[in-house]
C-alpha positions in Angstrom: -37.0 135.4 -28.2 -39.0 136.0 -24.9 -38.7 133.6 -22.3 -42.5 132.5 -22.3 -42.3 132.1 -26.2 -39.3 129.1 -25.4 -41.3 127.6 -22.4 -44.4 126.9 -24.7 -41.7 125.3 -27.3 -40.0 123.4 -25.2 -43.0 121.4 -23.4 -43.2 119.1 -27.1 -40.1 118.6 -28.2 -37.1 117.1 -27.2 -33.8 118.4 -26.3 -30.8 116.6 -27.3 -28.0 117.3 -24.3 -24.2 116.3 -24.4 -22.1 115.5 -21.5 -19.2 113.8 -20.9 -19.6 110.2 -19.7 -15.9 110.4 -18.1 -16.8 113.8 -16.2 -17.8 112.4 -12.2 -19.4 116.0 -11.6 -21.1 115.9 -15.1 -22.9 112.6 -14.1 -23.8 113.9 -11.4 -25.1 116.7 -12.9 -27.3 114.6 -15.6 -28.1 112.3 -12.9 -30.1 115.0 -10.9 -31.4 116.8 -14.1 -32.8 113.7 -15.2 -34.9 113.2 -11.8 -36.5 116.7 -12.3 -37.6 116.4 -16.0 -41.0 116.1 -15.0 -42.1 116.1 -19.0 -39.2 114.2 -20.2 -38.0 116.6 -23.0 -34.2 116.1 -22.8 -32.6 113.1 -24.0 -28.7 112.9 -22.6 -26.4 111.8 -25.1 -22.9 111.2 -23.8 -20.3 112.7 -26.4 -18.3 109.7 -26.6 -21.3 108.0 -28.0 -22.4 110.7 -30.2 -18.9 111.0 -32.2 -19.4 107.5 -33.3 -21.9 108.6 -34.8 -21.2 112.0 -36.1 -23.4 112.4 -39.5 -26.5 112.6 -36.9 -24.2 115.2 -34.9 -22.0 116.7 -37.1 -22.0 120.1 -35.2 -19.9 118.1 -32.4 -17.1 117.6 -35.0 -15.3 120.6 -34.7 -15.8 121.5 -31.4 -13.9 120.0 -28.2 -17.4 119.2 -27.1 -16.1 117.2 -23.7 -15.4 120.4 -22.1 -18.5 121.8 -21.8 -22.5 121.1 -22.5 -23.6 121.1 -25.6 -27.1 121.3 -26.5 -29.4 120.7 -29.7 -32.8 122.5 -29.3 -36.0 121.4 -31.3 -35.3 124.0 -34.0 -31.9 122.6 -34.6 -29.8 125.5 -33.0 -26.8 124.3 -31.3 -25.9 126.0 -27.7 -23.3 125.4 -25.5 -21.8 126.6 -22.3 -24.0 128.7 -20.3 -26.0 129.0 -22.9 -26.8 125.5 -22.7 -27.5 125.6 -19.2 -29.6 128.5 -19.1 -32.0 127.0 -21.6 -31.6 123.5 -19.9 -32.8 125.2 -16.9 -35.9 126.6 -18.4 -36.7 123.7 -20.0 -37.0 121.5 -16.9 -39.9 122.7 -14.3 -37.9 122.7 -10.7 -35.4 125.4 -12.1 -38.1 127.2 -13.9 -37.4 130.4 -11.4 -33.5 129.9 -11.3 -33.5 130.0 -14.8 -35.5 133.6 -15.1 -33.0 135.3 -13.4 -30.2 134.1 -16.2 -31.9 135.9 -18.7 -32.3 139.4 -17.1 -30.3 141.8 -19.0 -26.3 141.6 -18.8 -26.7 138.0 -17.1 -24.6 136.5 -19.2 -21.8 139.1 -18.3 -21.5 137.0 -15.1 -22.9 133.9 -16.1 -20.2 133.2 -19.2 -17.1 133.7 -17.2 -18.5 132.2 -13.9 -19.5 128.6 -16.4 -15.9 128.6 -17.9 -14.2 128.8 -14.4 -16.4 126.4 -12.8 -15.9 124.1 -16.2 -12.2 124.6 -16.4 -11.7 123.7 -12.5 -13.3 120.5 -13.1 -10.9 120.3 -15.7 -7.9 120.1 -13.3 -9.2 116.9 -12.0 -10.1 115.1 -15.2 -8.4 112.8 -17.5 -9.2 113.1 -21.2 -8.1 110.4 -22.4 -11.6 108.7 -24.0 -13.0 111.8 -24.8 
């Protein structure tokens, strides 16, 4: 799909986004994604609500979903990872530009491994306990 065929999708629907609630950085994270969502189409959903909950969110199930975002587009596909983040990113207005670049060809060849090192050495420093 072309990246100008997304941006027209995503400007009506909603995004539902997964973090974890128990994650300092990931807060963080949500906190400033939330202040740039000019149009308001993601809705954060932290994980450890959403597994009470999981016949609404049954892709969450078999997935150790606290290590990394997890998102649900409008047309139900489930991404995760950098994945997540790259469409997050186009989604939201202020990382419009950012987010061009991370779907050139081969981005992902950097952009996979570079998301599971930064996500695994935030990983060090967190407790799992209630996730």
């Amino acid at each position: 799909m072309k990246v100008f065929e997304i941006l027209l999708k995503d400007r009506c629907f909603i995004h539902y986004i997964f973090f974890d609630k128990h994650c300092p950085p990931c807060r963080a994270a949500v906190r400033m994604f939330q202040l740039s969502d000019l149009y308001h189409c993601c809705c954060w959903i932290p994980i450890q609500e959403a597994r009470l909950d999981l016949e609404n969110y049954p892709y969450l199930f078999s997935r150790n979903a606290a290590h990394e975002l997890h998102m649900c587009t409008e047309q139900g596909v489930v991404l995760h990872g950098f994945y997540a983040l790259r469409r997050l990113l186009l989604a939201i207005p202020l990382s419009f530009f950012p987010a061009l670049f991370l779907y050139l060809p081969y981005a992902e060849r950097i952009g996979v491994p570079l998301y599971n090192i930064i996500s695994k050495s935030r990983l060090k420093h967190i407790s799992f306990k209630n996730s």
